[in-house]
C-alpha positions as CSV (number, residue, x, y, z in Angstrom):
1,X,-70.0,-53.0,16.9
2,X,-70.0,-49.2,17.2
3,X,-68.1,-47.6,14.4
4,X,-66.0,-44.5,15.8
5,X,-65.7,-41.7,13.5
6,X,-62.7,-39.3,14.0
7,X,-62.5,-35.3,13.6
8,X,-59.4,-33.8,12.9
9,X,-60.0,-30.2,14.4
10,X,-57.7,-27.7,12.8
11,X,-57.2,-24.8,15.2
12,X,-57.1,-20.7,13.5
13,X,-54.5,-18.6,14.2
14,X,-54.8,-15.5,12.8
15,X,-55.2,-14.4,9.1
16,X,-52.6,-11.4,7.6
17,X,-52.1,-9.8,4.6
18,X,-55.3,-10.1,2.7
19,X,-57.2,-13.0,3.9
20,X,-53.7,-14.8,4.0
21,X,-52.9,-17.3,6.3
22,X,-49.6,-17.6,8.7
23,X,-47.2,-20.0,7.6
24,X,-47.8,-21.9,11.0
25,X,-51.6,-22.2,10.6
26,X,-50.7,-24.0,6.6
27,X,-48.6,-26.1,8.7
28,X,-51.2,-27.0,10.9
29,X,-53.4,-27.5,7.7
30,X,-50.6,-29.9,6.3
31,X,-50.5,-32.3,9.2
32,X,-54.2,-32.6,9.1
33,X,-54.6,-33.1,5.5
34,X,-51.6,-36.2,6.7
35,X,-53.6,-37.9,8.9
36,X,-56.8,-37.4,6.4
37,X,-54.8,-39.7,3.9
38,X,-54.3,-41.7,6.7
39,X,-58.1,-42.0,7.1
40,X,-60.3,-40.8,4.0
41,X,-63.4,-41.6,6.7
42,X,-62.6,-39.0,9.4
43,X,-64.0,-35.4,8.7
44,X,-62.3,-32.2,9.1
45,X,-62.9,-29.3,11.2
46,X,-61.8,-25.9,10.7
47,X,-62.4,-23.5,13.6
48,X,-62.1,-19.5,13.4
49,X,-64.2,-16.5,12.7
50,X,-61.4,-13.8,13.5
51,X,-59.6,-12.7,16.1
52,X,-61.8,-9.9,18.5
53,X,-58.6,-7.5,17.8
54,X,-60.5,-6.7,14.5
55,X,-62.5,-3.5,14.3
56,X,-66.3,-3.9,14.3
57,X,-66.9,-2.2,11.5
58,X,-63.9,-3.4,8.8
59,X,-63.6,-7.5,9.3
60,X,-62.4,-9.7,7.1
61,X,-63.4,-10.5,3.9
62,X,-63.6,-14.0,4.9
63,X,-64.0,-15.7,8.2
64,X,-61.0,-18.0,9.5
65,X,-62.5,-21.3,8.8
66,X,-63.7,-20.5,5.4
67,X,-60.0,-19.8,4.1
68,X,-58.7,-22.8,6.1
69,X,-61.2,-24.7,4.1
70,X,-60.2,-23.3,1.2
71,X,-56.6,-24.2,1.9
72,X,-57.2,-27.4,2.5
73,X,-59.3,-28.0,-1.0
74,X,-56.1,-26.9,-2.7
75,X,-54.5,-29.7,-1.2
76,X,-56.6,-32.2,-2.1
77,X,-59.1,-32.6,0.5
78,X,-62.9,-33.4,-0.2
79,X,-65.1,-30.3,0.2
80,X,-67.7,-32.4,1.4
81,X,-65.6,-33.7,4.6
82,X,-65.0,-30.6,5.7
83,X,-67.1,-28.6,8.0
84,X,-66.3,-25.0,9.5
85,X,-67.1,-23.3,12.8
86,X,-67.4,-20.0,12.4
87,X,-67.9,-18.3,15.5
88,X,-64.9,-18.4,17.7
89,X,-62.1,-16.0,18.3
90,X,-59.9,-17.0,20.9
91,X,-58.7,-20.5,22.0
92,X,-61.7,-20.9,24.9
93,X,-64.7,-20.5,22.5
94,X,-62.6,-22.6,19.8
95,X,-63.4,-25.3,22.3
96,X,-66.9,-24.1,22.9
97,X,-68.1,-23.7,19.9
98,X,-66.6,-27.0,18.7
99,X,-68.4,-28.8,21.1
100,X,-71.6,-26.9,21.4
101,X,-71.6,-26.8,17.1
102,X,-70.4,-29.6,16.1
103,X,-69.8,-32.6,18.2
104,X,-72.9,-32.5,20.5
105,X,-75.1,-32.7,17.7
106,X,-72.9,-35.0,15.5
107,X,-73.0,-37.2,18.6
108,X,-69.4,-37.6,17.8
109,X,-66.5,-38.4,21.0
110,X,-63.2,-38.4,18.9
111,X,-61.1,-36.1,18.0
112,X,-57.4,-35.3,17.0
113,X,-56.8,-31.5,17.6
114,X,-54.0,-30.0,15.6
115,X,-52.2,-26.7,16.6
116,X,-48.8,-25.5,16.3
117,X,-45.9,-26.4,18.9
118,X,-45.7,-23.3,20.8
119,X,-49.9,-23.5,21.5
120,X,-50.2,-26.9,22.1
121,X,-50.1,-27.0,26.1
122,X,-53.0,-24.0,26.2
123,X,-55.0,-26.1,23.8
124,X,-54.4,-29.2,25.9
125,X,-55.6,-27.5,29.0
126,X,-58.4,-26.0,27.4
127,X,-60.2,-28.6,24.9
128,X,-60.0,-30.8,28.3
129,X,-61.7,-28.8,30.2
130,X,-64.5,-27.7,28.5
131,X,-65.0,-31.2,26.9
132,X,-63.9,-33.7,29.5
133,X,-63.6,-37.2,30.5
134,X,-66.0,-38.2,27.8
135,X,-64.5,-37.4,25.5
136,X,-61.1,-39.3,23.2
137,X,-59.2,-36.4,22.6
138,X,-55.5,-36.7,20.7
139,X,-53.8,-33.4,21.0
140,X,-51.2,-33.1,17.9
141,X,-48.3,-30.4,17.3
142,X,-47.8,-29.3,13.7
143,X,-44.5,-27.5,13.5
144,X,-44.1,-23.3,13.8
145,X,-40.6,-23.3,12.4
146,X,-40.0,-20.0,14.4
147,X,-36.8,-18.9,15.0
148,X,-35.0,-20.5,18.4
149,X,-35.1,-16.7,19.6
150,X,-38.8,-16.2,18.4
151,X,-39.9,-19.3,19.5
152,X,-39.0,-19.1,23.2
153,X,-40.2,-16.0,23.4
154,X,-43.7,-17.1,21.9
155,X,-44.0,-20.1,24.4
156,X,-42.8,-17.8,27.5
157,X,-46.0,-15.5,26.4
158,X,-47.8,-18.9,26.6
159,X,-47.5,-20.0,29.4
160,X,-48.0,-16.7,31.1
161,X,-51.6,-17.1,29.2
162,X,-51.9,-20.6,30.2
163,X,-51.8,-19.2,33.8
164,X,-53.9,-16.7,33.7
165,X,-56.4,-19.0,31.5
166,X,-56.3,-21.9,34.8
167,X,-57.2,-19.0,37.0
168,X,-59.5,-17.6,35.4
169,X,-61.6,-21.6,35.0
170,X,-60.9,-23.0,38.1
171,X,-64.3,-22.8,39.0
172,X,-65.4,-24.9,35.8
173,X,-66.0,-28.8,36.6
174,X,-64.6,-30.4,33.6
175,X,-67.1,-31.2,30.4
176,X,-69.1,-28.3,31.9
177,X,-69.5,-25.9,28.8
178,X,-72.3,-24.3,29.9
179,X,-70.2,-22.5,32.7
180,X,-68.7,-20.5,30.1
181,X,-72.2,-18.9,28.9
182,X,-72.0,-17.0,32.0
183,X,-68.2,-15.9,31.4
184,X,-68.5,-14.4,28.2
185,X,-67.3,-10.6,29.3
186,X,-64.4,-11.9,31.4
187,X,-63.6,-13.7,28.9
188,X,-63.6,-10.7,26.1
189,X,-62.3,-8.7,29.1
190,X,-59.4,-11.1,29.9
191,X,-58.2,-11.3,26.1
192,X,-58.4,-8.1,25.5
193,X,-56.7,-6.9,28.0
194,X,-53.8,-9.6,28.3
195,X,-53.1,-10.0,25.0
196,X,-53.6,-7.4,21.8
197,X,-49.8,-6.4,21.9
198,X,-48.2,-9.2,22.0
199,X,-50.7,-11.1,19.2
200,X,-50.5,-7.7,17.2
201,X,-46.9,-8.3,16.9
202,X,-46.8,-11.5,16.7
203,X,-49.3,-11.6,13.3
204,X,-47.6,-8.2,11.9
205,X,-43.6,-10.6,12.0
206,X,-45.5,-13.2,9.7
């Protein structure tokens, strides 16, 4: 009998003030440190260097990933069941480099992948795509608690994103990651140029 072991993938979503982290990225960390009680044999995956929109030459002090993991010891969770990605900076190469990184070689095939409420559909899209069919994927919302104004203007921005993001991969044939090598300046191009306002705002309200 093959044993299956689960990764809960905690998406990044920005870090403000000082290497802090946006209330709706400790929420995300709070559902996954749930389910981890739930089942102390899954492992934990934090995914985030930081967002392009930093200048070159003044990044953070600390990637993403490394204070998500350091949130998550300070709830409770083992340090040595949690493994960091480090390298991605927008929601495409979260999936990349998640797959490319960790679950190819870890010749893993489960997954929950947690994110907040007004990001989940994107994610959905996304993680499908660039893992595909072989893979058991569980897509889980942790909640934003965004203002009802706030809120719908987040997921509006969304799904204009989610639009663009199905236009610009309708070439890729699901599971095929290695399409995206060949992307990489659209796809700095793209984010850059659809979204630094809106994200800038949106980071600078938490």
């Amino acid at each position: 009998m093959t044993i299956r072991i689960m990764t809960i993938v905690v998406l990044g979503g920005g870090i403000v003030r000082n290497c802090y982290l946006p209330k709706y990225v400790q929420e995300r960390l709070k559902k996954a440190w749930q389910i981890f009680k739930k089942n102390e044999k899954a492992k934990i995956l934090v995914c985030g260097k930081y967002s392009f929109l930093y200048p070159k030459n003044k990044p953070p002090q600390k990637t993403e990933a490394e204070i998500m993991r350091d949130h998550l010891l300070k709830l409770g969770a083992p340090k040595e069941k949690i493994f960091l990605e480090q390298k991605s900076q927008d929601t495409i190469t979260n999936a990349y480099f998640a797959k490319t990184l960790y679950f190819i070689p870890k010749k893993e095939q489960t997954a929950k992948i947690i994110t907040s409420d007004f990001h989940l559909q994107r994610v959905k899209f996304i993680f499908s795509k660039v893992f595909g069919k072989e893979y058991r994927l569980k897509f889980i919302s942790a909640p934003s608690f965004l203002t009802k104004e706030r809120k719908k203007r987040i997921e509006k921005r969304q799904k204009e994103v989610l639009k663009r993001t199905k236009i610009l991969l309708k070439e890729m044939r699901d599971g095929n990651h290695n399409f995206l090598k060949s992307r990489k300046n659209k796809l700095k191009q793209f984010y850059q140029e659809k979204r630094p306002s809106w994200v800038k705002q949106f980071i600078a309200e938490e």
